[in-house]
C-alpha positions as MATLAB code, in Angstrom:
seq = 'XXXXXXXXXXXXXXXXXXXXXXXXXXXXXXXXXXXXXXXXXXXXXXXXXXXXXXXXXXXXXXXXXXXXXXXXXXXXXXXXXXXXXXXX';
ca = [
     -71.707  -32.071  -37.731;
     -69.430  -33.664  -40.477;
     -71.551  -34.733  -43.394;
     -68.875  -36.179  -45.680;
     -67.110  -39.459  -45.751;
     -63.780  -37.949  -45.120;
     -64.977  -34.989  -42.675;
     -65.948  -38.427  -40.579;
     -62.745  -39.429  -40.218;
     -61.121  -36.679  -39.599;
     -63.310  -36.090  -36.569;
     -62.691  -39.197  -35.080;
     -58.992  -38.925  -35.895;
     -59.311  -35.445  -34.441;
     -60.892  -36.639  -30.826;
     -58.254  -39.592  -30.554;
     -55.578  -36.612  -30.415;
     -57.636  -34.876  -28.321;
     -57.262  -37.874  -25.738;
     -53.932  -38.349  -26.174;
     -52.550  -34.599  -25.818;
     -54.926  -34.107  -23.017;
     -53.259  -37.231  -21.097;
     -50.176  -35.813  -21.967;
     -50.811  -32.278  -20.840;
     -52.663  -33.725  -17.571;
     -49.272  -35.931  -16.670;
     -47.032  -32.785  -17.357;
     -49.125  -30.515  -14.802;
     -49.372  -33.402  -12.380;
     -45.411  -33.826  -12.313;
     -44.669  -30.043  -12.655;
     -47.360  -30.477   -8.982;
     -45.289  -33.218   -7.150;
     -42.293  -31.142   -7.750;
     -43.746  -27.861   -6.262;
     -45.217  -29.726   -3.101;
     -41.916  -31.271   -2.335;
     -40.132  -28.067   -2.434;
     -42.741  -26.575    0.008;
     -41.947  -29.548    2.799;
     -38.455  -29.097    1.889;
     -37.932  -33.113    0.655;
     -34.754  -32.791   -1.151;
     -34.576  -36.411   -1.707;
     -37.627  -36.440   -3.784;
     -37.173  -33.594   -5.216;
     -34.259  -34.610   -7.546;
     -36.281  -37.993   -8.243;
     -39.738  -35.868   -9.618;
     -37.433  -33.000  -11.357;
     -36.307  -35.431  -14.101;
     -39.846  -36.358  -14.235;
     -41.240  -33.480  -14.745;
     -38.349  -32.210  -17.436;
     -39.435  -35.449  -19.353;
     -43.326  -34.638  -19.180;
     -42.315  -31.298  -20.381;
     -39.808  -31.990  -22.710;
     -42.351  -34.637  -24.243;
     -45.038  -32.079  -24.564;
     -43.235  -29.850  -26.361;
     -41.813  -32.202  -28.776;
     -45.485  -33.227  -29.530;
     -46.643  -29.752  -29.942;
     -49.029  -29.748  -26.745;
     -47.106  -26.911  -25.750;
     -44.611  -24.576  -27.552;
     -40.524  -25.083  -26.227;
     -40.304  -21.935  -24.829;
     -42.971  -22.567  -22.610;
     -41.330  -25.919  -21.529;
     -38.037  -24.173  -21.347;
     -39.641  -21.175  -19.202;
     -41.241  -23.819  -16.922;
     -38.301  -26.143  -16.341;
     -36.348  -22.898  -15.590;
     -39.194  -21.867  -13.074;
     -38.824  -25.226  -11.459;
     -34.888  -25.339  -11.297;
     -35.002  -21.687   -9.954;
     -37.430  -22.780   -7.385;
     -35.404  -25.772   -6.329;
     -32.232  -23.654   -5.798;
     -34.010  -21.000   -4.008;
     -35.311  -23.620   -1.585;
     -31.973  -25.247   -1.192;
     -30.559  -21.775    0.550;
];
């Protein structure tokens, strides 16, 4: 446990991250979901409306180091290769 004055803060500072890039990372797998289920029933209209959701989520984690950019990139990729294959 943090016995200092400063090692104090830093904890709390540290779990108030924690929140935040947990809500982040939770709304970037839920949106990376929505997109998968409507390619399975084949919803094409929704399907363009939850992509550009999902790149955001993504694109947002990355930028605040929740997850590395090639791991966003690899993921949007997955998605967009996904999408086309379903569109065939």
């Amino acid at each position: 446990m943090a016995i200092t004055k400063n090692a104090k803060k830093a904890n709390r500072v540290s779990i108030r991250k924690r929140e935040v890039n947990d809500r982040r990372r939770r709304t970037m797998r839920e949106t990376v979901k929505t997109v998968r289920v409507s390619i399975a029933k084949k919803d094409t209209k929704a399907v363009k409306t939850e992509l550009s959701a999902a790149f955001k989520a993504l694109d947002k984690a990355a930028k605040r180091g929740v997850i590395k950019k090639g791991t966003a990139d690899r993921k949007k990729s997955r998605l967009a290769k996904a999408i086309a294959k379903s569109a065939k």
